[in-house]
N, C-alpha and C positions, 0 to 999 in steps of 0.2 A: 504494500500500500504506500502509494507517495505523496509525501507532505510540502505543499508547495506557501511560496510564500508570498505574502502583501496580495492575498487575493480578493477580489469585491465581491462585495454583500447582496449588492442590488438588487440580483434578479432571482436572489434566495430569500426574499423580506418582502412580506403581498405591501407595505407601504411605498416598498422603491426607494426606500432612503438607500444614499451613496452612503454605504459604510462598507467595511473592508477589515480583512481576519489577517492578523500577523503572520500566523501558521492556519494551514487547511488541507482538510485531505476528505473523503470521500468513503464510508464505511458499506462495502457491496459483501461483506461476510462476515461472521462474527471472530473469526481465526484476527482478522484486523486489530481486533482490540491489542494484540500481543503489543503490533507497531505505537499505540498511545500507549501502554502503557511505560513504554522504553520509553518515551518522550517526554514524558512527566516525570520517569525519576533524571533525565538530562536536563530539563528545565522546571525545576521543583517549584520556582517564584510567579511561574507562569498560569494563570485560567486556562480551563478547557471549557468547551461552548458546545452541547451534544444538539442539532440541529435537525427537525424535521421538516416541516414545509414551509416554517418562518412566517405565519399566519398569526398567532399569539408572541409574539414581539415587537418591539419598536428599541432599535438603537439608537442609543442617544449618543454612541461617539463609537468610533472603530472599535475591536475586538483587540484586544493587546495578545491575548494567547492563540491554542488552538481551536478552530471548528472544526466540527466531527461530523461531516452532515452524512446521516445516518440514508442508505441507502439501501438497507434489509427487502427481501422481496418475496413473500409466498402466499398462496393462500390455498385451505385444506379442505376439506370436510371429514370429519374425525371418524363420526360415529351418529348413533340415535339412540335415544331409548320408549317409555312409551310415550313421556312429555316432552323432549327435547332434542332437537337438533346441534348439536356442538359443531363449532367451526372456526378454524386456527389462519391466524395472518400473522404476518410480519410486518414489525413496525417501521418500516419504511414504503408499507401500503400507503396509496392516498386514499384517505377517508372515506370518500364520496366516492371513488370507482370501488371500493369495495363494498361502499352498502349496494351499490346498482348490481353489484355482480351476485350479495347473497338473495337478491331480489328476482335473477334471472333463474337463478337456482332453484326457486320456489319457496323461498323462505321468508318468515315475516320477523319482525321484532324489531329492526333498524330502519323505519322508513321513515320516521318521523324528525330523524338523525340527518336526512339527506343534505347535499348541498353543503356541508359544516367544512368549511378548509381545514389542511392539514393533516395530518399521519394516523395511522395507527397505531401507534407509538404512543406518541406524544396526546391521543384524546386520554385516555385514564389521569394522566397528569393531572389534568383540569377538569375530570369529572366531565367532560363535555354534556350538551344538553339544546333539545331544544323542543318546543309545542307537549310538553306536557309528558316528555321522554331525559332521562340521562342515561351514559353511559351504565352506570352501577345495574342500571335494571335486565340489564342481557349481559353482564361480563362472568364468565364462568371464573376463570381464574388467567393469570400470566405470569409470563418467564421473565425477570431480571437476571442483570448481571452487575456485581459489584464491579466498574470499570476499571475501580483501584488493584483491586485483589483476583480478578476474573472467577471470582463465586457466582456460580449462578445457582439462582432459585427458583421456585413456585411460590406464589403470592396468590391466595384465594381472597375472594370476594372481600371477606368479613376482613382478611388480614390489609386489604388497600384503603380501608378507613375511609372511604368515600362521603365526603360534604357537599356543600354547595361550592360548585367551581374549585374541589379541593379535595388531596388526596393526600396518603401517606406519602407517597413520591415527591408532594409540593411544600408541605408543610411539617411533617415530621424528620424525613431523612432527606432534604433538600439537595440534592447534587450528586447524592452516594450511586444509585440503583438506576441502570441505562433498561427500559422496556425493550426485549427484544422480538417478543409477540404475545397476542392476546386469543384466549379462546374466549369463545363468542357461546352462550347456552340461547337457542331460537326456540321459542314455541311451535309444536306444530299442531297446535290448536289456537291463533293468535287470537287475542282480546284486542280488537281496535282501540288508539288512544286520539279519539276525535273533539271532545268536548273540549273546543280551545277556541278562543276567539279567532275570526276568521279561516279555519281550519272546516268549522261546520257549513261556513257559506261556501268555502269549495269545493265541498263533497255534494251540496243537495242535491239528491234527488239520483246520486251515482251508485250503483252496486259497487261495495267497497273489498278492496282487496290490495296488495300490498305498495303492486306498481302504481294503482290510483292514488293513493295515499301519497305515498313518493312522488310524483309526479304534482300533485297540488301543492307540497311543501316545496318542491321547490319552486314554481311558481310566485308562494308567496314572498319566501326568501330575494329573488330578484326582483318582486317588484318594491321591495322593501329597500333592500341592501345593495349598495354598490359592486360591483362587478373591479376587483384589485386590477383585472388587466386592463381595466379603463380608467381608474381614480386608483391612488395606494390606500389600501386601508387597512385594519385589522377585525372586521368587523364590530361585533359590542366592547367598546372600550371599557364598561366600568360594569361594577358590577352590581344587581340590583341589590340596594342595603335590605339588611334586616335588624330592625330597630327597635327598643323594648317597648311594651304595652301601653305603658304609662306615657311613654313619648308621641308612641304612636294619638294617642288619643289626646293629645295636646294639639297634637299638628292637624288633626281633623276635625277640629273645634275651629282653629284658625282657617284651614282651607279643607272646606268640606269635597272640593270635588278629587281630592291625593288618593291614588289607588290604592290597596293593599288587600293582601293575601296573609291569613295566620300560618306561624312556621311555628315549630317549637322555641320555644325559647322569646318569640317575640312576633313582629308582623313584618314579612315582606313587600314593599315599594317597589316602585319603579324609577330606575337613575333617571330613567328616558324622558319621564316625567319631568321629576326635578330639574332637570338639564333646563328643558323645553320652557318652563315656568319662569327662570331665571335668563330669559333670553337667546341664547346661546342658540338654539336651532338655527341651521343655515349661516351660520356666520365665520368670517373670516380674518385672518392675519396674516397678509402676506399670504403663501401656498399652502399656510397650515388652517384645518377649520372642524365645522363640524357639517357632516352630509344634510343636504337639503331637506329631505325625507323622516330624516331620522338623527333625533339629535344625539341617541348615543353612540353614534357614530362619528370617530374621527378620521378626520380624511388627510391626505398630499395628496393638493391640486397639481403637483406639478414636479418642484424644484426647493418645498420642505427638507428641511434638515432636522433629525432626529431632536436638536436641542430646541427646533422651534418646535416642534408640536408636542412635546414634555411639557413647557412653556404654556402653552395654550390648554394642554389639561391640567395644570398648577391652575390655570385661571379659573377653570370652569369647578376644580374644587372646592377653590377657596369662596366662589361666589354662589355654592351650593350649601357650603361650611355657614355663611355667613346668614343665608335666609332662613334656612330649616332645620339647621344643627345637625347636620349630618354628614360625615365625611365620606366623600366618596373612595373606592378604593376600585385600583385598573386593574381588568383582568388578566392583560400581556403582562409578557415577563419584561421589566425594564433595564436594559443592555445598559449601563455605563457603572461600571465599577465591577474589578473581576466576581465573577460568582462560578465557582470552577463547577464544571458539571450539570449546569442547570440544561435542563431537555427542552427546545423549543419547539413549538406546533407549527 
């Protein structure tokens, strides 16, 4: 495996920022690890950057160490039993051709997942999620590898501590365990997950089944969300808070129309909201802003630089901080200071 040097970021980053990795090389087998692992004890002071489709990121300034962009490639069908379908990828699958493919297969349980940038890899990371689906709810179990030590293991469900937008991989052992595939447990008796705002208006009146389903999500998703090879973006930048009771009910005193959803522990919001209330929909600085459509969405117009559009969601926090008391917090991983090991989507 060869590790090259001062290589650009750009067309590995759905925002398009010009950023650029000191070291970089290209991981097509897991035998490769040997090659990083040599590298890191040659350059002990240096980050490593484990990289999948660069869809949850935003570099705020070049990469001082190495990038590892993870190029793993398989996909399986394990086995059945009388409830489920099991089925293995590799995490340098893209997300989205692999839910299309376990949908060609005939299989249901990730359709509501479609569309979602980024690896198979790097989705457990983040717990990914969308229309009234996450990740955790079809992950059977997966294979790491300590990059350090090249341990690999099995990680079952319960043992990846899956939250909102959060996982053991994110939050408890941050940088240690590289995903190197996921089995997938499918129904094959699937329970539609349709009762989701505008989800129901694109089904009426359809015989439902998986590719439909998939097929109207992602409909929504583009008419929604900006398309990275036309605008840079990272799709939902923040993540929706969850706020305790008593706050919650302060805020719904003062502004009766603030959405929320009860979670444990408290009431879930919408950033998009917040965002939207505080101005910020559609607005700009320079090429950094936020998408027209959709204010939780930041975008590069063009010719942004990581430090301006950091810049511009410091703004939008601190002027979400300041009306509602609530801080917002970004779902990309944010690139400028080393953080050796972190997996990017």
């Amino acid at each position: 495996m060869q590790i090259r040097e001062n290589v650009s970021l750009q067309g590995l980053n759905t925002f398009g920022l010009a950023a650029s990795a000191r070291y970089f090389c290209s991981l097509h087998k897991l035998g490769g690890l040997r090659t990083v692992m040599q590298w890191t004890q040659e350059h002990p002071e240096l980050p490593v950057l484990f990289l999948g489709g660069g869809s949850n990121l935003l570099f705020v300034e070049d990469f001082p160490g190495l990038v590892v962009h993870v190029r793993l490639r398989d996909r399986e069908v394990l086995g059945q039993d009388n409830d489920y379908v099991y089925v293995r990828a590799a995490a340098g699958e893209n997300w989205h051709e692999f839910v299309r493919w376990t949908i060609e297969q005939g299989f249901a349980g990730l359709e509501n997942l479609s569309l979602i940038p980024g690896t198979v890899g790097a989705a457990p990371v983040q717990n990914i999620g969308a229309y009234g689906v996450e990740l955790k709810d079809c992950l059977h179990e997966l294979q790491a590898v300590d990059w350090r030590t090249g341990e690999l293991r099995e990680f079952s469900q319960e043992e990846c501590r899956f939250g909102y937008r959060d996982s053991y991989f994110k939050s408890v052992e941050p940088g240690r365990w590289l995903i190197v595939a996921v089995v997938f447990r499918l129904p094959r008796k699937p329970q539609w997950k349709t009762d989701y705002a505008g989800v129901r208006e694109q089904l009426a009146g359809k015989e439902l089944d998986a590719c439909t389903i998939s097929d109207a999500i992602i409909r929504m998703r583009q008419e929604k969300l900006p398309d990275p090879a036309q605008i840079g973006n990272a799709g939902s930048f923040f993540k929706n808070p969850v706020i305790a009771q008593a706050q919650w009910d302060a805020l719904k005193a003062q502004f009766p129309a603030i959405p929320g959803w009860p979670q444990a522990g408290g009431v879930k919001t919408s950033a998009g909201w917040l965002i939207d209330q505080c101005g910020w929909k559609g607005r700009r600085e320079g090429d950094a802003g936020t998408y027209a459509k959709h204010a939780l969405v930041l975008v590069n117009h063009g010719n942004a630089t990581g430090q301006q559009i950091w810049a511009f969601a410091q703004g939008i926090i601190l002027s979400v901080q300041d009306k509602f008391g609530i801080r917002l917090e970004a779902e990309p991983g944010i690139i400028f200071h080393p953080c050796s090991g972190f997996t990017g989507q």
